[in-house]
N, C-alpha and C positions, 0 to 999 in steps of 0.2 A: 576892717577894723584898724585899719594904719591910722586913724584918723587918731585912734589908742594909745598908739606903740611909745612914744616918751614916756606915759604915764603906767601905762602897763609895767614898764621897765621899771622906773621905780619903785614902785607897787613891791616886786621883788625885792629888789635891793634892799627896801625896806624892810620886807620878810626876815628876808638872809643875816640882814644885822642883829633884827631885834631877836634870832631863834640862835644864833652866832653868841650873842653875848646874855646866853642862860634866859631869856625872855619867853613869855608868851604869848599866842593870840587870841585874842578877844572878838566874838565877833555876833551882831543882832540884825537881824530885822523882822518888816510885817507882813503877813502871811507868807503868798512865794520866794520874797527874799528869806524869810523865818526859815521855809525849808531848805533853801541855798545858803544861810547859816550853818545848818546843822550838817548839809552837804560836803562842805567843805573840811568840817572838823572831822569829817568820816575820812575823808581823804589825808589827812596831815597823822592822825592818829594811826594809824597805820599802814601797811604797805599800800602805795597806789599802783606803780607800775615796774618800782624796782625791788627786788629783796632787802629785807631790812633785817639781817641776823646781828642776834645780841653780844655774839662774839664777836663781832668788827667792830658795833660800836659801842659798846658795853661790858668790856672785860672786868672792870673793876663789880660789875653788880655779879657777875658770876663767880668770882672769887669768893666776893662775901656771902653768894646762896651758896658757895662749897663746903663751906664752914659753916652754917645755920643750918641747912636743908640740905645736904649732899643728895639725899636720895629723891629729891625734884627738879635736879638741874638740868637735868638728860629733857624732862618732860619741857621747862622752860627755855632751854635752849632750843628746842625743837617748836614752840608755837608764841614765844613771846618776840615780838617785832620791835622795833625804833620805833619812835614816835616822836613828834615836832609837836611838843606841847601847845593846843588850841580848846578854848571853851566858848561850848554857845550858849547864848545866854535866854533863848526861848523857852527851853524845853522846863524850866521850872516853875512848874505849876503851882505849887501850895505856893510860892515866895509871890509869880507874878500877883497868883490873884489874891492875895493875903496883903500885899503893898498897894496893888490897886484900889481894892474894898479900903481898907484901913487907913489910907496914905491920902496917895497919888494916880492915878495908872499913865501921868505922861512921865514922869521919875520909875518905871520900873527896872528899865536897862541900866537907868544912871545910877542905882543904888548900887545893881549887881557889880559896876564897874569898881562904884566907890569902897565897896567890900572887897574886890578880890586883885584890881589892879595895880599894877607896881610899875612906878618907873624902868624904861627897859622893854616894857608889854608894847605889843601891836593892837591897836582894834581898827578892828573892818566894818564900818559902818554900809550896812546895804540899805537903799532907798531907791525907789524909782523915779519919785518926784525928788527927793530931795531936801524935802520939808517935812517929812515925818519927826513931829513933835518932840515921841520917846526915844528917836535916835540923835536927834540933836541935843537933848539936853544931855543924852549920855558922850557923846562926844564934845562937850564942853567939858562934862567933868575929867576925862580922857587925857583934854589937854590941860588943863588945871594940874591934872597928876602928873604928866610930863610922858605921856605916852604918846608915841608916832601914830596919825590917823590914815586910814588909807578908806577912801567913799567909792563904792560903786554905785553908778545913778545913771540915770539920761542924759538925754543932751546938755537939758536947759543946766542939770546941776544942782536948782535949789540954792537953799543956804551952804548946803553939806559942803559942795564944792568948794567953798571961802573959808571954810574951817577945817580941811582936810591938807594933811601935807601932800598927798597924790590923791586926785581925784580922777575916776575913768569914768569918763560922760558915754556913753557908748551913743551911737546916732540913730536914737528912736525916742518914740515921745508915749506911746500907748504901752501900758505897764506889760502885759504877755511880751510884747516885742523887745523890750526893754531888759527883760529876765531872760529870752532868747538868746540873750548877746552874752550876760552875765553867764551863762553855764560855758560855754567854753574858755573865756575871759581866767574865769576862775580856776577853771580845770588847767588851763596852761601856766598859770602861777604857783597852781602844785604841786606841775609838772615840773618847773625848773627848778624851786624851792625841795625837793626831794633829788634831783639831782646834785644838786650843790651838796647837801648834807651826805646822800647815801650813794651818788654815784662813783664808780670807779675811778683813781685818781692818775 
């Protein structure tokens, strides 16, 4: 995957800034990327490989449950984690298919964007060609709103590639092979994305 590695890089750095300056990530796609979506936000929301105690990076929220709730801080202290604020935007059912029927269903991601993104946010557009419809119109409205795009695709890239500020083509052309590449890809930008934030200084 060197063929990745500039793009992969930034991909991070991207992360690192937009989670750096109070931001969130955003992130959709269709079917196996939908579950690599959702993947990812398993990973960012919680511990992945390092400890994430709320007393390192969250003293001021424990002061204030000392004073609210004294007598649940022991319990949160002991099971509530850091988190690197991420939402996917598949898992909503009554909205997808309530906008789709109603609407649109190639605007369902670009609604979700236009409702909850703020400049400052990241979205992570997954597509394997590239050209999936309800991911490019949502990453149009993305940049419209002034949020950093980051695409993982194939080779060829698509449109997505041209409208992405990193884009990682990974070097496969047949969608399983193509999401093959994406689980590590991804998984190693969680990895270093949770190190920056919660590893030892």
């Amino acid at each position: 995957m060197e063929i990745c590695r500039e793009q992969i890089f930034a991909s991070v750095e991207i992360l690192c800034e937009g989670f750096g300056n109070g931001g969130k990530l955003i992130t959709c796609g269709n079917g196996g990327s939908a579950a690599d979506a959702m993947h990812i936000v398993g990973e960012l929301m919680k511990s992945f490989l390092l400890p994430r105690k709320i007393d390192d990076c969250k003293p001021e929220f424990l002061a204030r449950a000392n004073e609210m709730f004294p007598s649940d801080v022991e319990y949160f202290k002991a099971n509530l984690q850091g988190a690197l604020p991420a939402i996917s935007l598949v898992g909503e059912t009554s909205l997808l298919t309530a906008f789709a029927n109603d609407v649109t269903p190639n605007l369902i991601f670009a609604q979700q964007v236009f409702g909850i993104g703020r400049r400052g946010d990241v979205f992570l557009a997954i597509s394997t060609s590239g050209n999936s419809d309800n991911v490019l119109f949502a990453v149009e409205v993305a940049k419209i709103m002034g949020l950093k795009v980051i695409a993982m695709t194939g080779r060829r890239g698509g449109r997505l590639r041209h409208l992405s500020d990193a884009a990682i083509c990974v070097p496969a052309d047949s969608a399983y092979s193509i999401q093959e590449f994406h689980l590590p890809i991804y998984h190693m930008m969680c990895m270093a994305v949770e190190y920056e934030f919660f590893g030892e200084e």
